[in-house]
BATITI-830101 format. One record per residue (C-alpha): residue number from 1; residue in three letters; x, y, z. Coordinates in steps of 0.05 Angstrom, whole numbers. Example, Ala and Ser with C-alpha at 12.3 -4.5 7.8 and 13.67 -1.06 7.14 Angstrom:
(atom 1 ALA (246 -90 156)) (atom 2 SER (273 -21 143)) 
//
This chain:
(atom 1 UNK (0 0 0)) (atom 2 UNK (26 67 -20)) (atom 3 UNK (21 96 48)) (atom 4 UNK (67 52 87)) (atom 5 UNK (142 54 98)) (atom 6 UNK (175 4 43)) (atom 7 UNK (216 -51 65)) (atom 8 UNK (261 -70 -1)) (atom 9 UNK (328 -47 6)) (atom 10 UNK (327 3 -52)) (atom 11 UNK (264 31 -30)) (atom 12 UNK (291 48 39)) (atom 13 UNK (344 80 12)) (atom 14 UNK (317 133 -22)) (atom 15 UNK (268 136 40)) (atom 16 UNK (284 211 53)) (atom 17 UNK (261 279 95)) (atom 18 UNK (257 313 25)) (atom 19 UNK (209 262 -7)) (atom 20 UNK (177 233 44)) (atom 21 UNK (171 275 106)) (atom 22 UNK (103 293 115)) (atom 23 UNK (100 308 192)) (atom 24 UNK (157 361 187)) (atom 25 UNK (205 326 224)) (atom 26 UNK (270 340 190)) (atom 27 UNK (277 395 244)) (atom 28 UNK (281 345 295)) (atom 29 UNK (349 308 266)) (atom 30 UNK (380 363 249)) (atom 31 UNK (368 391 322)) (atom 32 UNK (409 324 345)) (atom 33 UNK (461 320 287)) (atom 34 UNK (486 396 322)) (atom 35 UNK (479 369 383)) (atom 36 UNK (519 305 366)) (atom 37 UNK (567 341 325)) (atom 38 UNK (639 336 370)) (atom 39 UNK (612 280 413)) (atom 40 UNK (670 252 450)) (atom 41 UNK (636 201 501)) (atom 42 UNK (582 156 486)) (atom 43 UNK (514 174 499)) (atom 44 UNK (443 132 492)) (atom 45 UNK (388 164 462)) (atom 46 UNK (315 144 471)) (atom 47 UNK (268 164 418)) (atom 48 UNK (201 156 451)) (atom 49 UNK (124 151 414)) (atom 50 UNK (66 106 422)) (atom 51 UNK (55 51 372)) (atom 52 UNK (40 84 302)) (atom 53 UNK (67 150 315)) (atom 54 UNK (119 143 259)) (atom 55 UNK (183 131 301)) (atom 56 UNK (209 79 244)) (atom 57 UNK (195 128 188)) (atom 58 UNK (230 171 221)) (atom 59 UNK (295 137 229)) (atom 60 UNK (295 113 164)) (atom 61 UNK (295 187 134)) (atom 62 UNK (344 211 189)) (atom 63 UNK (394 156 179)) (atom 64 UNK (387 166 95)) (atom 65 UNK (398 228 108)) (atom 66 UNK (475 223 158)) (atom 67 UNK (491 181 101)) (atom 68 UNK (484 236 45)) (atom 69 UNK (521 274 83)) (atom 70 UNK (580 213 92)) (atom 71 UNK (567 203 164)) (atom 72 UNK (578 131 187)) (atom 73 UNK (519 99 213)) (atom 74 UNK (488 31 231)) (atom 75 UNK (416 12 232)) (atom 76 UNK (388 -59 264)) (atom 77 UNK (311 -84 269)) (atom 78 UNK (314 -114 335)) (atom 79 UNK (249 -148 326)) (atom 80 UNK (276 -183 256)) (atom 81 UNK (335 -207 305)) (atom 82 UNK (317 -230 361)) (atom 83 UNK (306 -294 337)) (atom 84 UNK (377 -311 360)) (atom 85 UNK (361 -302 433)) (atom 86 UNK (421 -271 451)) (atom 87 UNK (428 -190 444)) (atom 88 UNK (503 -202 441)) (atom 89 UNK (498 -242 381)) (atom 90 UNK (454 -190 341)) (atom 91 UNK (493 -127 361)) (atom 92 UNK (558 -166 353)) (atom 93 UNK (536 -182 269)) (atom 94 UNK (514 -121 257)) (atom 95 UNK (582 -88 274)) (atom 96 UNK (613 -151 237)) (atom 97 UNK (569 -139 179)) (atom 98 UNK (587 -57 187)) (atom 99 UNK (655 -57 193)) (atom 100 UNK (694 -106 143)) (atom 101 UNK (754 -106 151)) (atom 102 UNK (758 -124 227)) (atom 103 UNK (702 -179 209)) (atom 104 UNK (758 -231 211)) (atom 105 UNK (778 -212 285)) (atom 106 UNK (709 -199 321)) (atom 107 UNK (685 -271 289)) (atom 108 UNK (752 -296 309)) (atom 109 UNK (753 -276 384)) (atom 110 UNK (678 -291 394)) (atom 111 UNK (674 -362 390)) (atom 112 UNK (689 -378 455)) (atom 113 UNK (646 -322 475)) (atom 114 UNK (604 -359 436)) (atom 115 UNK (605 -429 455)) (atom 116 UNK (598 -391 528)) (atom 117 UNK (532 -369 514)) (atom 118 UNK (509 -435 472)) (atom 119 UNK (536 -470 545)) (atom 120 UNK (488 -416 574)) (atom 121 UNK (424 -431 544)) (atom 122 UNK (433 -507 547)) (atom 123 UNK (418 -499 622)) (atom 124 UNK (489 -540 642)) (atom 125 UNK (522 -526 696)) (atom 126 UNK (579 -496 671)) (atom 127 UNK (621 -503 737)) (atom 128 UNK (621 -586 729)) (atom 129 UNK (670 -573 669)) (atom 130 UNK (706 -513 670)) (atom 131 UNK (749 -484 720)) (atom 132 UNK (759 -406 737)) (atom 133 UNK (823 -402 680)) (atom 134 UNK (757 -408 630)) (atom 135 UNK (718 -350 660)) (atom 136 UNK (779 -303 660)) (atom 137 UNK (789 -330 583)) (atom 138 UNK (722 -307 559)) (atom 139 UNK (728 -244 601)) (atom 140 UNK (795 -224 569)) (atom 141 UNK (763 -235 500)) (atom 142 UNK (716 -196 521)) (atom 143 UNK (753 -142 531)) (atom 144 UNK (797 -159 464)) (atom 145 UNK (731 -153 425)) (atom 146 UNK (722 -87 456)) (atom 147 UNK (783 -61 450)) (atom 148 UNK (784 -85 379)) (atom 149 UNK (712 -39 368)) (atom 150 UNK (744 20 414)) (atom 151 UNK (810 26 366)) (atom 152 UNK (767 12 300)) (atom 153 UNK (724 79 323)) (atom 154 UNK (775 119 355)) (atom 155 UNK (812 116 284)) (atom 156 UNK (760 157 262)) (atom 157 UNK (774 231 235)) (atom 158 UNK (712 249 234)) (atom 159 UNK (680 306 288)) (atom 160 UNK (612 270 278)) (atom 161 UNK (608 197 321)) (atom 162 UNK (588 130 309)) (atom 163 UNK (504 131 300)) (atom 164 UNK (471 64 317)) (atom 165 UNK (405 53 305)) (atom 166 UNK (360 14 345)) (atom 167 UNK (289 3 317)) (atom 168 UNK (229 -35 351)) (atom 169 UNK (263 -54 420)) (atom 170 UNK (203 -44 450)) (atom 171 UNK (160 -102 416)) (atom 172 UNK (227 -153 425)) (atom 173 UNK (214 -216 474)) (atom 174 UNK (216 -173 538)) (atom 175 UNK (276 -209 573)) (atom 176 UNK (317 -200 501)) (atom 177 UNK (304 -127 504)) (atom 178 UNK (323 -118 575)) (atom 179 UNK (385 -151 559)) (atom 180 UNK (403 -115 498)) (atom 181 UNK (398 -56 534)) (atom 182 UNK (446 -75 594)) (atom 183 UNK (504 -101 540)) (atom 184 UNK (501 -30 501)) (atom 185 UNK (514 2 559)) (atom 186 UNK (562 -36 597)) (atom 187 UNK (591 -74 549)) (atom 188 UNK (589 -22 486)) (atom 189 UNK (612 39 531)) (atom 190 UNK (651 68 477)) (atom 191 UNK (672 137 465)) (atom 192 UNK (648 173 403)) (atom 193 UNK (584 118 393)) (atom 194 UNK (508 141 401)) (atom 195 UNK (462 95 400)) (atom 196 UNK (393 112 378)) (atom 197 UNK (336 80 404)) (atom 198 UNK (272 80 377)) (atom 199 UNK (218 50 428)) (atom 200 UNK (155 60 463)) (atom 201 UNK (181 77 545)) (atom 202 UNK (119 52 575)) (atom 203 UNK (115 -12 538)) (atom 204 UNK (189 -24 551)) (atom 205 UNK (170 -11 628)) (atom 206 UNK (116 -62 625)) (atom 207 UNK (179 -109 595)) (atom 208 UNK (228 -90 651)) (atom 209 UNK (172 -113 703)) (atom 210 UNK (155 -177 665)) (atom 211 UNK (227 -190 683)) (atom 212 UNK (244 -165 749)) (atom 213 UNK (178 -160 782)) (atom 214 UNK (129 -108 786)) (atom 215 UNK (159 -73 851)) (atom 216 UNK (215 -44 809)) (atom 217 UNK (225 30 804)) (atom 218 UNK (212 15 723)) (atom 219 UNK (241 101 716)) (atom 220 UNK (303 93 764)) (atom 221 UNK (323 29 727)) (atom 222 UNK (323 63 654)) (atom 223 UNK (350 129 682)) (atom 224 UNK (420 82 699)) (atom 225 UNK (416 61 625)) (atom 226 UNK (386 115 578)) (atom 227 UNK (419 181 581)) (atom 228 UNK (367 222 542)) (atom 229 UNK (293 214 533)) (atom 230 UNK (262 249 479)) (atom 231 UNK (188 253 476)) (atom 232 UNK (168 252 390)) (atom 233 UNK (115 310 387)) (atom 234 UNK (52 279 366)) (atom 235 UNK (52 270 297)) (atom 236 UNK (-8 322 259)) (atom 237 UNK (-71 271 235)) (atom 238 UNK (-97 323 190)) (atom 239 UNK (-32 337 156)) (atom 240 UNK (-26 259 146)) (atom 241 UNK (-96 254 117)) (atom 242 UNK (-78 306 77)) (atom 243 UNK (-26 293 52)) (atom 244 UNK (-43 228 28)) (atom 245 UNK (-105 246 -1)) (atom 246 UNK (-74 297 -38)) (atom 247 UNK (-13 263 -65)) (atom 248 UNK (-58 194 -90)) (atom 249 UNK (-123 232 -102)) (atom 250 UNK (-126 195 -169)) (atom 251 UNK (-141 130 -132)) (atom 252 UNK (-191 156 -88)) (atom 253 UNK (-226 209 -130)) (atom 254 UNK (-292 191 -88)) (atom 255 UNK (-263 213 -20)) (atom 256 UNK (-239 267 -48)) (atom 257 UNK (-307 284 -71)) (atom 258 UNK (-338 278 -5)) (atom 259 UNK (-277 279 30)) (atom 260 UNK (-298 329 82)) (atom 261 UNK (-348 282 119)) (atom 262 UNK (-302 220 123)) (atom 263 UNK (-238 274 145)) (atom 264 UNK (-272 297 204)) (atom 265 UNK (-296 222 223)) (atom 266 UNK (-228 202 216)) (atom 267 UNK (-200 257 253)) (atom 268 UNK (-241 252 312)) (atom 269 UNK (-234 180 316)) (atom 270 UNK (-167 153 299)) (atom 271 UNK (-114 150 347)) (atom 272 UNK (-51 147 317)) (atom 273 UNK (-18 148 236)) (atom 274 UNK (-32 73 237)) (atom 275 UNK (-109 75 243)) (atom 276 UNK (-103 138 184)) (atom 277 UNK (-59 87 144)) (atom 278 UNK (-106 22 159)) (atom 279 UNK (-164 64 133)) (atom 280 UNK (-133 78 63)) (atom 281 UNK (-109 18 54)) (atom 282 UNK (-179 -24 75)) (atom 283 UNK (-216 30 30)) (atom 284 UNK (-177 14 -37)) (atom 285 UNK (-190 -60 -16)) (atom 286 UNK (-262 -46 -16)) (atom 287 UNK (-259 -13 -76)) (atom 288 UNK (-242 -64 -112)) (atom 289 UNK (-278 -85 -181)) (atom 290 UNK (-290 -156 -166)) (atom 291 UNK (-310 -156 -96)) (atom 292 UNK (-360 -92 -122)) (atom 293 UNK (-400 -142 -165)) (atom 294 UNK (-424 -173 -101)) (atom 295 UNK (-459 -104 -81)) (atom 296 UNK (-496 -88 -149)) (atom 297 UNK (-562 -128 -118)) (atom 298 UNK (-566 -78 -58)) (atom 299 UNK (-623 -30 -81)) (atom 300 UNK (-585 30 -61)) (atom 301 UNK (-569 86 -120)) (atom 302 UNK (-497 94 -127)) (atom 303 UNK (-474 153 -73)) (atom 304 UNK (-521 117 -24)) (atom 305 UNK (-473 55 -29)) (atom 306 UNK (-416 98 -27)) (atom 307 UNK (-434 124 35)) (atom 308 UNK (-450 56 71)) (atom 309 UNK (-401 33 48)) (atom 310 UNK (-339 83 75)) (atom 311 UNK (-384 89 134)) (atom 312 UNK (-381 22 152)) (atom 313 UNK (-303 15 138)) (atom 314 UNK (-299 69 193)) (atom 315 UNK (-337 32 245)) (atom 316 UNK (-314 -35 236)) (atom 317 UNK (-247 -5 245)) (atom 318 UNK (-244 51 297)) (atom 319 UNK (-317 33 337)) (atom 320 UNK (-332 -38 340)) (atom 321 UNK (-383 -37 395)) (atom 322 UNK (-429 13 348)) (atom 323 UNK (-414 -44 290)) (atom 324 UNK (-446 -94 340)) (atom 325 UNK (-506 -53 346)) (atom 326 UNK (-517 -57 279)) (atom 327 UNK (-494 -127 271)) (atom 328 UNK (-533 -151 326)) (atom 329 UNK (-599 -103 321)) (atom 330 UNK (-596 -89 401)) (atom 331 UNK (-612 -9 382)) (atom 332 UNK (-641 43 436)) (atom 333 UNK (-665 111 415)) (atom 334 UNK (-598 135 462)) (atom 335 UNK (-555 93 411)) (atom 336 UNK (-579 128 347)) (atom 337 UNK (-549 194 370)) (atom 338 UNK (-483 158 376)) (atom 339 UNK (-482 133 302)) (atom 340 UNK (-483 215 280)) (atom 341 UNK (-436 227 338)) (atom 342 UNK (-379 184 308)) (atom 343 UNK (-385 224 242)) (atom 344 UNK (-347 292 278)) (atom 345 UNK (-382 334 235)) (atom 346 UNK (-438 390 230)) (atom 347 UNK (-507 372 226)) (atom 348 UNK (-521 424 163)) (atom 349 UNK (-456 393 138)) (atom 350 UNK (-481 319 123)) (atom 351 UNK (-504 301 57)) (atom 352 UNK (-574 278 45)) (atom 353 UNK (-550 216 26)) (atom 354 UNK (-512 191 74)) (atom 355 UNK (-577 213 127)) (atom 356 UNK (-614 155 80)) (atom 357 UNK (-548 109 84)) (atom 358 UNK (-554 112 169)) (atom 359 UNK (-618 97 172)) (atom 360 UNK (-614 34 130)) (atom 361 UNK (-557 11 159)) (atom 362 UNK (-607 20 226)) (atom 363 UNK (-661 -13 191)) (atom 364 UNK (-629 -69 145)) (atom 365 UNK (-653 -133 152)) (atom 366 UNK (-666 -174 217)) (atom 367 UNK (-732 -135 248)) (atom 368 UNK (-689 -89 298)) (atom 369 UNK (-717 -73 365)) (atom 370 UNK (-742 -2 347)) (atom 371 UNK (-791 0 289)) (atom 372 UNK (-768 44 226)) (atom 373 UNK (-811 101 241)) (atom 374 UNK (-787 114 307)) (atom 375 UNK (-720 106 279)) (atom 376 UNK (-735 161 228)) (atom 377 UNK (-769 207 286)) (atom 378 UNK (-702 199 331)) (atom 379 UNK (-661 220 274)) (atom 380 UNK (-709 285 261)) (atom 381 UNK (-697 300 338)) (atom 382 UNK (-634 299 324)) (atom 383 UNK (-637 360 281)) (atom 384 UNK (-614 316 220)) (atom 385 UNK (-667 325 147)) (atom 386 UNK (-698 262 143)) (atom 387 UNK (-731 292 77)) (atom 388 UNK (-672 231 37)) (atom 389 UNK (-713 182 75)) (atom 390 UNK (-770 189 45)) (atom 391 UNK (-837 157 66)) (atom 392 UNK (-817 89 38)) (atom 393 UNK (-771 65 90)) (atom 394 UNK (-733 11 105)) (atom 395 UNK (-730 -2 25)) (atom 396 UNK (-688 -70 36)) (atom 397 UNK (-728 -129 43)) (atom 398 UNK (-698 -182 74)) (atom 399 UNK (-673 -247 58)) (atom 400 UNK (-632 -304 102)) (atom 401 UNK (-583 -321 46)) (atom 402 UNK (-566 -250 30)) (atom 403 UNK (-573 -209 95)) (atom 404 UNK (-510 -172 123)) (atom 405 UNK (-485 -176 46)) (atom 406 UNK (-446 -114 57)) (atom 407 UNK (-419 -121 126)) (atom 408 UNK (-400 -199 103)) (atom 409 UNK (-369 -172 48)) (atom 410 UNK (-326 -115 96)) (atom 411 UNK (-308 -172 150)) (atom 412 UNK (-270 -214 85)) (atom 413 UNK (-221 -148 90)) (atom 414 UNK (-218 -127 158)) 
//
């Protein structure tokens, strides 16, 4: 779908602030780049948002762009790796993978370290067949393998450091994340290195207390690790919608047309870029020529379809409890107002039409629990014209094999 972040490798690439950056947040990096310009320590930088609030997108465009400008810097997935179960292992092959020409040496001097950790995870009791010379072996490798990173970096002439990337540590296994973070910081406590991270703080809290109990003072314990929070200003829904809507109107010339009374209902509903996002991508679904065929027999005219149709895509993705009312026909006259509630916009605002698509969505089929004209009279208290509505109402009959066609035929996307 045109909306979300592209995984091929080319793609990415050309992921940037001056082609893709709709939130205006190219302000933000370069904010950090002066900040991190001269670094001589080593410094761990949180990058905080709620799921969907575009935290990969953004390090995507901010590390294309340190690379235009011929700064060294490293990106990992954490969620793609921690199927290896072991943070030192992914961290380790991404520097491997980074930095060739010391590949050789890291892979060298972590085997034991290695076969250490394989010993780990096995459950054995180590003790029973090594003595203490082994422990001080695979600490002094340790320390090799640092030492080996430490000179590598320090060669650098650069006044900019080391940027590593750290994306989706907050969705990891939670005692993998907790781990990863303890090994960059006391392990990778390099000078001229900043590591990045891009994460969700109170889901990573709920992590930390998965692993050492829900007593612990979840802020103290990432103070000692993270040096700098930074709070991602929420991102601008209506400059998302926008944006989108105005870049790919050709594929959704119908919203566009009536795009002011799905915008507001979107607006006032979603929560996040991901629920905007969902939204397109369900509606060209919908949309879709063959899967239209199996709406031609609803005895709607064609802006009346339209309208159920979008409507519904909005409620069986951002209210499913009003979806259920409909689904299963438990409506009170106190219910109706909250089916024109959801919609966010003005009462003069909303098209005739889509008054008549409501109230057949309130009517259709099964015999509901208020009769149609009452339904009609609730909506005219309302303030809404019922004058669409006419005084044939209810105009679907129904029919066992064919009832819910519509909503059946939404569920097969959602």
């Amino acid at each position: 779908m045109i909306t979300k972040i592209p995984k091929t490798k080319d793609v990415l690439e050309n992921f940037t602030f001056e082609k893709n950056d709709k939130l205006q947040r190219e302000t933000i990096a370069n904010n950090f780049n002066r900040c991190f310009e001269g670094t001589e320590g080593n410094l761990i930088l949180a990058i905080n948002g709620e799921w969907g609030q575009g935290k990969s997108a953004f390090l995507h465009m901010w590390k294309n762009q340190l690379r235009f400008k011929e700064k060294e810097v490293i990106y990992l997935n954490l969620w793609e790796e921690d199927f290896y179960k072991e943070p030192f292992l992914s961290i380790l092959n991404t520097f491997s993978n980074n930095f060739f020409d010391i590949k050789k040496d890291l892979i060298s001097i972590s085997k034991k370290i290695l076969k250490h950790i394989l010993e780990k995870k096995t459950g054995l009791n180590i003790d029973e067949f090594f003595d203490k010379s082994v422990y001080d072996e695979i600490n002094n490798d340790k320390i090799k393998l640092k030492e080996i990173l430490r000179k590598k970096i320090g060669e650098r002439t650069d006044n900019f450091p080391l940027v590593v990337m750290i994306d989706e540590l907050d969705r990891c296994n939670p005692l993998y994340a907790i781990e990863f973070l303890e090994v960059i910081k006391h392990f990778f406590d390099i000078d001229k290195i900043v590591f990045v991270l891009a994460l969700d703080i109170q889901e990573l809290e709920h992590s930390i207390k998965k692993v050492y109990g829900e007593n612990l003072n979840t802020q103290r314990y990432l103070r000692k690790i993270i040096d700098v929070i930074y709070d991602l200003p929420n991102p601008s829904l209506e400059l998302y919608f926008d944006h989108i809507l105005q870049k790919y109107g050709d594929k959704y010339t119908d919203l566009s047309e009536n795009g002011n009374v799905f915008r507001c209902c979107i607006l006032k509903n979603a929560k996040n870029l991901r629920d905007i996002e969902k939204f397109f991508i369900r509606y060209n679904l919908s949309f879709k020529e063959k899967k239209n065929q199996r709406l031609q027999s609803l005895s709607f005219n064609e802006n009346q379809k339209y309208f159920i149709r979008t409507y519904l895509l909005l409620l069986t993705q951002l209210n499913k409890e009003l979806y259920s009312e409909i689904r299963e026909k438990s409506l009170t006259k106190e219910k109706i107002k909250l089916f024109f509630e959801f919609l966010g916009i003005e009462k003069k605002n909303v098209p005739g039409d889509f008054i008549r698509a409501i109230f057949e969505l309130l009517t259709w089929g099964k015999t509901p629990s208020l009769s149609n004209q009452t339904i009609k009279g609730e909506i005219e208290t309302l303030g809404y014209n019922t004058s669409y509505i006419g005084e044939t109402i209810g105009g679907i009959s129904y029919d066992p094999k064919t009832d819910f066609l519509l909503i059946d035929f939404l569920q097969e996307i959602d």
